[in-house]
Backbone as ProteinMPNN parsed JSONL, in Angstrom:
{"seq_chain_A": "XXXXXXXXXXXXXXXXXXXXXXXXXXXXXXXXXXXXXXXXXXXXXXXXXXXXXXXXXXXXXXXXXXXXXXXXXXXXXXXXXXXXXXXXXXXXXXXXXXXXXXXXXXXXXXXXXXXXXX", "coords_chain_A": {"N_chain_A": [[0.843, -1.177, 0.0], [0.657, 2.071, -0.78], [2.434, 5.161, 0.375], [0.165, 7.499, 2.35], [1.509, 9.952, 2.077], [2.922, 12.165, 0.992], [7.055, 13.387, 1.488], [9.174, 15.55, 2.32], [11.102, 16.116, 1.245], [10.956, 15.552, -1.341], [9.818, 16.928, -2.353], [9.047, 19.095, -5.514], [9.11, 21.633, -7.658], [7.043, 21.337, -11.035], [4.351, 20.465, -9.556], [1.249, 20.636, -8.105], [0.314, 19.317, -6.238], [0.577, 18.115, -3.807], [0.139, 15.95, -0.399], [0.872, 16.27, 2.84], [1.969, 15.385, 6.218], [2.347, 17.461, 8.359], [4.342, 19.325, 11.21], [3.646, 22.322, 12.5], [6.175, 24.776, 12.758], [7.583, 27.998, 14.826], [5.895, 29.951, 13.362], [5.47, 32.973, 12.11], [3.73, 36.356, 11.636], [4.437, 38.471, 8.947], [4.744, 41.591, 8.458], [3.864, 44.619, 6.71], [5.866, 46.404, 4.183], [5.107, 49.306, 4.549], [3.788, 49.694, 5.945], [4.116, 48.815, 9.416], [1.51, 47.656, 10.772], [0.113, 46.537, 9.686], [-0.575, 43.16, 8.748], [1.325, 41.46, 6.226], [2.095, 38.749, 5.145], [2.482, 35.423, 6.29], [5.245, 33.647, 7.728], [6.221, 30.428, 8.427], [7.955, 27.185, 9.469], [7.61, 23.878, 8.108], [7.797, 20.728, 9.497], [8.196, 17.263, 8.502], [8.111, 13.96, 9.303], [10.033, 12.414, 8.773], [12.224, 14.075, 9.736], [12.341, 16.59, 7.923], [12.746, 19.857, 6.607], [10.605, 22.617, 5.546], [10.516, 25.366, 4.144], [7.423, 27.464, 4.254], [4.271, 29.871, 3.172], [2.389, 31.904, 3.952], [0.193, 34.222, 1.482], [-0.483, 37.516, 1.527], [-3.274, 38.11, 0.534], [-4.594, 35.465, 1.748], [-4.471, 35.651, 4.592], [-6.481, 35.982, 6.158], [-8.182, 33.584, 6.195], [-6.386, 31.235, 6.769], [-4.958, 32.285, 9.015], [-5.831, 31.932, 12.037], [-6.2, 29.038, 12.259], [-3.327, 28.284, 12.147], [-1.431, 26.497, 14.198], [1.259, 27.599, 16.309], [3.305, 24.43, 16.95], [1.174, 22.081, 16.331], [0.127, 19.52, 14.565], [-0.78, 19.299, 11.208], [-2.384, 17.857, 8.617], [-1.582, 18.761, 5.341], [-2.43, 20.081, 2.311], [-2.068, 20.596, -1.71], [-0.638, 23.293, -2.776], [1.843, 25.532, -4.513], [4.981, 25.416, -5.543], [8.125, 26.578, -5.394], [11.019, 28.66, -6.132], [13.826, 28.505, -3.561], [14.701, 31.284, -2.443], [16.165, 34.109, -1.913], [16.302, 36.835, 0.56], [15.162, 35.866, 2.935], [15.658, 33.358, 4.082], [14.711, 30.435, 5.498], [15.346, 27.668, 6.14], [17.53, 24.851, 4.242], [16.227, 23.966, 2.272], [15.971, 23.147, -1.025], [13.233, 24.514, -2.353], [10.305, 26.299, -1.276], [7.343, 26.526, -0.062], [3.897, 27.882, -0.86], [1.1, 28.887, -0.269], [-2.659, 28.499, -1.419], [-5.697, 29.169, -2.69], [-6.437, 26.731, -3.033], [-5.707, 25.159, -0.605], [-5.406, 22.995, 1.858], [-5.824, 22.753, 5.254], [-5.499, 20.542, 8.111], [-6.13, 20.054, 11.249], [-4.621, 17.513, 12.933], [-4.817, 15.132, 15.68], [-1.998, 13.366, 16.463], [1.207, 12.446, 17.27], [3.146, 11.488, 16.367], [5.495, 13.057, 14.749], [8.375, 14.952, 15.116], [9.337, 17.405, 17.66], [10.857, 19.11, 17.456]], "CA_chain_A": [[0.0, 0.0, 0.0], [1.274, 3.32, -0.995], [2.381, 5.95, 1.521], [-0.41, 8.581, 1.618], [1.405, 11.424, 2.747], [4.801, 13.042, 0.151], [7.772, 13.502, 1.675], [9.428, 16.699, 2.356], [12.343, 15.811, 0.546], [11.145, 14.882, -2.489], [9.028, 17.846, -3.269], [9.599, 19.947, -6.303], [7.776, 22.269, -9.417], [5.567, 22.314, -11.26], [3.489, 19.448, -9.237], [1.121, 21.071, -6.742], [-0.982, 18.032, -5.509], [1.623, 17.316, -2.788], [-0.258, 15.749, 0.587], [1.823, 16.284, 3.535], [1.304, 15.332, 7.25], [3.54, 18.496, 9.303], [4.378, 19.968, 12.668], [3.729, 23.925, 11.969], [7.147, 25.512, 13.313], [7.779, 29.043, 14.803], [4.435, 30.754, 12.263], [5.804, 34.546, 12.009], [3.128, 37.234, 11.124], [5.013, 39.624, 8.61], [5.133, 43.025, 8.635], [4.197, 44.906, 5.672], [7.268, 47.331, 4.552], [5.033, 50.504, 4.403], [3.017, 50.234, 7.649], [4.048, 48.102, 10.565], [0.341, 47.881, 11.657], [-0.174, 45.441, 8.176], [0.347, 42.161, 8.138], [1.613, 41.229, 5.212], [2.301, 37.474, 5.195], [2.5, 34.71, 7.635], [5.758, 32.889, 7.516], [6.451, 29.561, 9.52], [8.691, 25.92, 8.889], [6.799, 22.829, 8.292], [8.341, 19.709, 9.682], [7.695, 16.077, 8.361], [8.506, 12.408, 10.279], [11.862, 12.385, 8.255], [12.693, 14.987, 10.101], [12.689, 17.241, 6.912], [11.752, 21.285, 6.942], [10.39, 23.451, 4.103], [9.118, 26.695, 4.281], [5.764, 27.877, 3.95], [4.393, 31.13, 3.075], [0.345, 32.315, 3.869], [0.468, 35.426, 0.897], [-1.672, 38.7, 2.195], [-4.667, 37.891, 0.134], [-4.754, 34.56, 2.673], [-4.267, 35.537, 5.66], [-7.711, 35.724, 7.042], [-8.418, 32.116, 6.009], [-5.774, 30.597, 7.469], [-4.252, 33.051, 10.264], [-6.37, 31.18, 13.111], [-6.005, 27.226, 12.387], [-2.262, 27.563, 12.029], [-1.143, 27.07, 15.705], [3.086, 26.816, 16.206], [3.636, 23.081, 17.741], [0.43, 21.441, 15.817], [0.6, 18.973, 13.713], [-1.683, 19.068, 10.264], [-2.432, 17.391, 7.216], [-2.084, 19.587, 4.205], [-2.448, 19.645, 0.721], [-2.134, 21.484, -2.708], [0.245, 24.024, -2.582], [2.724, 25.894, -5.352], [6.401, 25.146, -5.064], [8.989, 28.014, -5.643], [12.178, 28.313, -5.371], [14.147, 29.153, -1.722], [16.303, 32.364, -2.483], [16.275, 35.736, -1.312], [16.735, 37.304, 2.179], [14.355, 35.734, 3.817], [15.846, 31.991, 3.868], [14.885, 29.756, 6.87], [15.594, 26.322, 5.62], [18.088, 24.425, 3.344], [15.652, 23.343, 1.409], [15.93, 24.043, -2.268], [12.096, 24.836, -2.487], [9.406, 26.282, -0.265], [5.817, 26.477, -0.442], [3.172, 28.764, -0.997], [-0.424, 28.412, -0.059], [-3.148, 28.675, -2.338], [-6.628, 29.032, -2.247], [-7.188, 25.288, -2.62], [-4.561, 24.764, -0.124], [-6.345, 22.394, 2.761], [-5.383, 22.459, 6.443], [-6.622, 20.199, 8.713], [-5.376, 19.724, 12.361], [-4.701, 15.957, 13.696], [-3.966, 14.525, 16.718], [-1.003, 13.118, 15.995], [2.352, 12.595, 17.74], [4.644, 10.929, 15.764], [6.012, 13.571, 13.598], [9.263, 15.242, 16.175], [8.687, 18.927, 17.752], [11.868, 20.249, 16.647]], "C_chain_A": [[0.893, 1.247, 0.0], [1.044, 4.446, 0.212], [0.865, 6.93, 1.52], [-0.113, 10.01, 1.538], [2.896, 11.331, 1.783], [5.333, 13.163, 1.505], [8.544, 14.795, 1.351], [10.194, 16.88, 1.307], [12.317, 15.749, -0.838], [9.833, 16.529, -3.324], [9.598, 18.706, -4.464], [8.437, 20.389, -7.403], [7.691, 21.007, -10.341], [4.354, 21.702, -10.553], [2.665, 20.679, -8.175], [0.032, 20.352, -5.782], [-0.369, 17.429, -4.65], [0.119, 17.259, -1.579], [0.897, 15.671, 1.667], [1.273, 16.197, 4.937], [2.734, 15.92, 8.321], [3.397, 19.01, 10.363], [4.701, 21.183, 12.062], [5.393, 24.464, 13.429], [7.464, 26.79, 13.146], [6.789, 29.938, 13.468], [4.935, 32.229, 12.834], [4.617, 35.426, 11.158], [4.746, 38.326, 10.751], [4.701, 40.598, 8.226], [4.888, 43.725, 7.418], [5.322, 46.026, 5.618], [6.619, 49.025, 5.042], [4.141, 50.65, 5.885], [3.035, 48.594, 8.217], [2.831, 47.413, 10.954], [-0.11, 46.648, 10.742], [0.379, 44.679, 8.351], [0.186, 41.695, 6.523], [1.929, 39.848, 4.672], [2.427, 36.603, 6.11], [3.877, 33.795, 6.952], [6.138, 31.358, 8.192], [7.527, 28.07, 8.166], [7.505, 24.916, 9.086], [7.951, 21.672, 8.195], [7.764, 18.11, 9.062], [8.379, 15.31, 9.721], [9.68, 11.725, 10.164], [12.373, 13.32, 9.116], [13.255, 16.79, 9.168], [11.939, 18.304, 7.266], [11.852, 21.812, 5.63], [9.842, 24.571, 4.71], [8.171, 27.309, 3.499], [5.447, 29.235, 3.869], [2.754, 31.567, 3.008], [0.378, 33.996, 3.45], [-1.143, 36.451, 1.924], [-3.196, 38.027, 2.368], [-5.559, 36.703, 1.185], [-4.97, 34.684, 4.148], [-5.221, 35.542, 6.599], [-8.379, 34.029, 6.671], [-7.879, 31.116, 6.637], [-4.982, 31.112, 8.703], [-4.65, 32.406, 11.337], [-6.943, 30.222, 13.228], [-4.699, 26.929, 12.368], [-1.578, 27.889, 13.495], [0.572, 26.678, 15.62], [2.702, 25.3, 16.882], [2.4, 21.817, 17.006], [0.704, 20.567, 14.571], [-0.986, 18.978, 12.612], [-1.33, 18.307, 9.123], [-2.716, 18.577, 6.037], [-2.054, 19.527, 2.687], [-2.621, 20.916, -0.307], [-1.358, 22.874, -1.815], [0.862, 24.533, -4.004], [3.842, 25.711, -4.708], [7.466, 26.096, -5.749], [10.193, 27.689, -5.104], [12.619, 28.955, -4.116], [14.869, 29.893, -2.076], [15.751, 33.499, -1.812], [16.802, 35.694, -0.17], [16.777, 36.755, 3.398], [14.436, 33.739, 4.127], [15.703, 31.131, 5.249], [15.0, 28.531, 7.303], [16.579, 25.949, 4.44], [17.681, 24.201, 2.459], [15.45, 24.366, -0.005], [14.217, 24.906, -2.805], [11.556, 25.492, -1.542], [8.074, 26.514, -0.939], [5.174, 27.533, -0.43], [1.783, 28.596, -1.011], [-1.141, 29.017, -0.933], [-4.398, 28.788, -1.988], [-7.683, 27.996, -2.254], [-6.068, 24.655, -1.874], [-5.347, 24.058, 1.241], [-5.141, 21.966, 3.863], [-6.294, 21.79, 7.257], [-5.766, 19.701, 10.124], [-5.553, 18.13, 12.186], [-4.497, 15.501, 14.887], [-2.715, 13.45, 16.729], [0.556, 13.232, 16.711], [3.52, 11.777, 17.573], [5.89, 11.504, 15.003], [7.094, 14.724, 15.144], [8.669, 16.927, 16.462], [10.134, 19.765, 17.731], [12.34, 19.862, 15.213]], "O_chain_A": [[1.817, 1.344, 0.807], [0.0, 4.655, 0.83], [0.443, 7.04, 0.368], [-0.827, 10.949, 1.188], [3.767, 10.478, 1.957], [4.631, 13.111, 2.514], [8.586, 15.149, 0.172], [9.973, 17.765, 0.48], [13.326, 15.85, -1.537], [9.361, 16.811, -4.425], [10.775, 19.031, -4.311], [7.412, 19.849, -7.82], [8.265, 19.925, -10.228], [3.278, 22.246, -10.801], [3.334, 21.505, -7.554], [-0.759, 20.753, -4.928], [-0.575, 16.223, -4.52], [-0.782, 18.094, -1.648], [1.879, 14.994, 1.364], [0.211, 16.789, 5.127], [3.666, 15.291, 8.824], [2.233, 19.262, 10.671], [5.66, 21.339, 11.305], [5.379, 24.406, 14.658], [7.678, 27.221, 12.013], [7.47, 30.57, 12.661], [4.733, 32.513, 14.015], [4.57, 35.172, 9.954], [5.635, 38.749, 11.491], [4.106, 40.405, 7.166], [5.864, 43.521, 6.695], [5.732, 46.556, 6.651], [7.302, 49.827, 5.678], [3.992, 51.624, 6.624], [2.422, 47.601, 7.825], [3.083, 46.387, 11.586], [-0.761, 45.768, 11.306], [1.608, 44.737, 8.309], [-0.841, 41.622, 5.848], [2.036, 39.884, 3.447], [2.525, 37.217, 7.173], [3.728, 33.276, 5.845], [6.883, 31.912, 8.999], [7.701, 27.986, 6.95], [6.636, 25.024, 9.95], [8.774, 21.561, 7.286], [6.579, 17.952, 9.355], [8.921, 15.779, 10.722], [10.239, 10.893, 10.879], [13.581, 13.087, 9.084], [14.036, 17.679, 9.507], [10.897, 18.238, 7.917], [12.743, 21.636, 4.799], [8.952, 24.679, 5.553], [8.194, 27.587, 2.3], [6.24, 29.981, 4.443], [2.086, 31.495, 1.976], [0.499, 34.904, 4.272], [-2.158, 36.162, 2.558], [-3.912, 37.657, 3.299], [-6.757, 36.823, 1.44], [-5.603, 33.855, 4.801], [-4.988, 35.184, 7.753], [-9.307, 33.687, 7.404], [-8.545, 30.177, 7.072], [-4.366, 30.281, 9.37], [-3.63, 32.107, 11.958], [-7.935, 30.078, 13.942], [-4.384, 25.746, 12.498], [-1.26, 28.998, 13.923], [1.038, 25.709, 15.02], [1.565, 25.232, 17.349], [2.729, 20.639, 17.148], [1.457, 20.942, 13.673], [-2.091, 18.724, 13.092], [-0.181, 18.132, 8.719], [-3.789, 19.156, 5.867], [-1.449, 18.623, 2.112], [-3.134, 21.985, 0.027], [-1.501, 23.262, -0.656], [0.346, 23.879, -4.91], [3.897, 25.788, -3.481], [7.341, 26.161, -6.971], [10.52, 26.94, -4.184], [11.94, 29.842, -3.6], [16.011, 29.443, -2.168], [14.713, 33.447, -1.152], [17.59, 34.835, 0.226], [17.532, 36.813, 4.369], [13.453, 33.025, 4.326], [16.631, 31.194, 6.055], [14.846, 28.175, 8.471], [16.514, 26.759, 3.515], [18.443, 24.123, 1.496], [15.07, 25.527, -0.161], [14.236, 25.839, -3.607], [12.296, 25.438, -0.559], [7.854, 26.653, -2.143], [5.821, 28.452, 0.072], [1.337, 28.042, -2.016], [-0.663, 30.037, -1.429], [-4.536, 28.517, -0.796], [-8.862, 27.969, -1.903], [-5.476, 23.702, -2.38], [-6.077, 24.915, 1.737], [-4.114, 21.305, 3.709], [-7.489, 22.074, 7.333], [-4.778, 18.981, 9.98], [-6.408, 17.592, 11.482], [-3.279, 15.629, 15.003], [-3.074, 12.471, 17.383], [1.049, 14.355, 16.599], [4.474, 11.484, 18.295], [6.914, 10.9, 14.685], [6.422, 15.167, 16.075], [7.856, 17.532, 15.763], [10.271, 20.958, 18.004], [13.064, 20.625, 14.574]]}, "name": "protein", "num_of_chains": 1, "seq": "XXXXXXXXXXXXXXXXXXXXXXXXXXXXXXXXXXXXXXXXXXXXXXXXXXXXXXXXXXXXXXXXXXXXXXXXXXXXXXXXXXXXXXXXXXXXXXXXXXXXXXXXXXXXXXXXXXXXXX"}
């Protein structure tokens, strides 16, 4: 029987039908540049059971959709996503990719404690 959940590791473009079952790490509200008072994105790490991290990115337009189901230390099942590459400034993982939520991007808490909390 086939896993049902991708692997951190193995993600990459143009696919965006990844299923993933992650521990939300450190979730940063950011800042827009022109007024403090704006958030402007939500950033956080998502952990797998490999112990693998990617980062995640909840754009403006999102942020009332998902701003209060993504708790730090929780573990969810998520799905559909865009995959981009990891460069700029703002780098908080090795990982050659990170993610980008979408508006068929599905969070769903679990109870769940197999996946590590760092």
């Amino acid at each position: 029987m086939p896993h049902p959940f991708d692997m951190i590791s193995k993600m990459h473009p143009p696919r965006e039908a990844w299923k993933l079952k992650v521990r939300v790490l450190r979730p940063c509200v950011v800042p827009s540049f022109g007024n403090h008072e704006v958030p402007n994105s939500i950033e956080m790490i998502l952990l797998d059971e490999h112990c693998e991290k990617i980062q995640a990115t909840v754009k403006k337009q999102l942020l009332n959709r998902f701003r209060d189901h993504i708790v730090e230390g929780q573990v969810y099942r998520m799905a559909y996503f865009t995959v981009v590459s990891n460069h700029g400034s703002y780098r908080v993982t090795s990982h050659e990719f990170k993610l980008v939520f979408l508006h068929q991007t599905t969070v769903i808490a679990v109870d769940e404690d197999v996946i590590p909390k760092t």
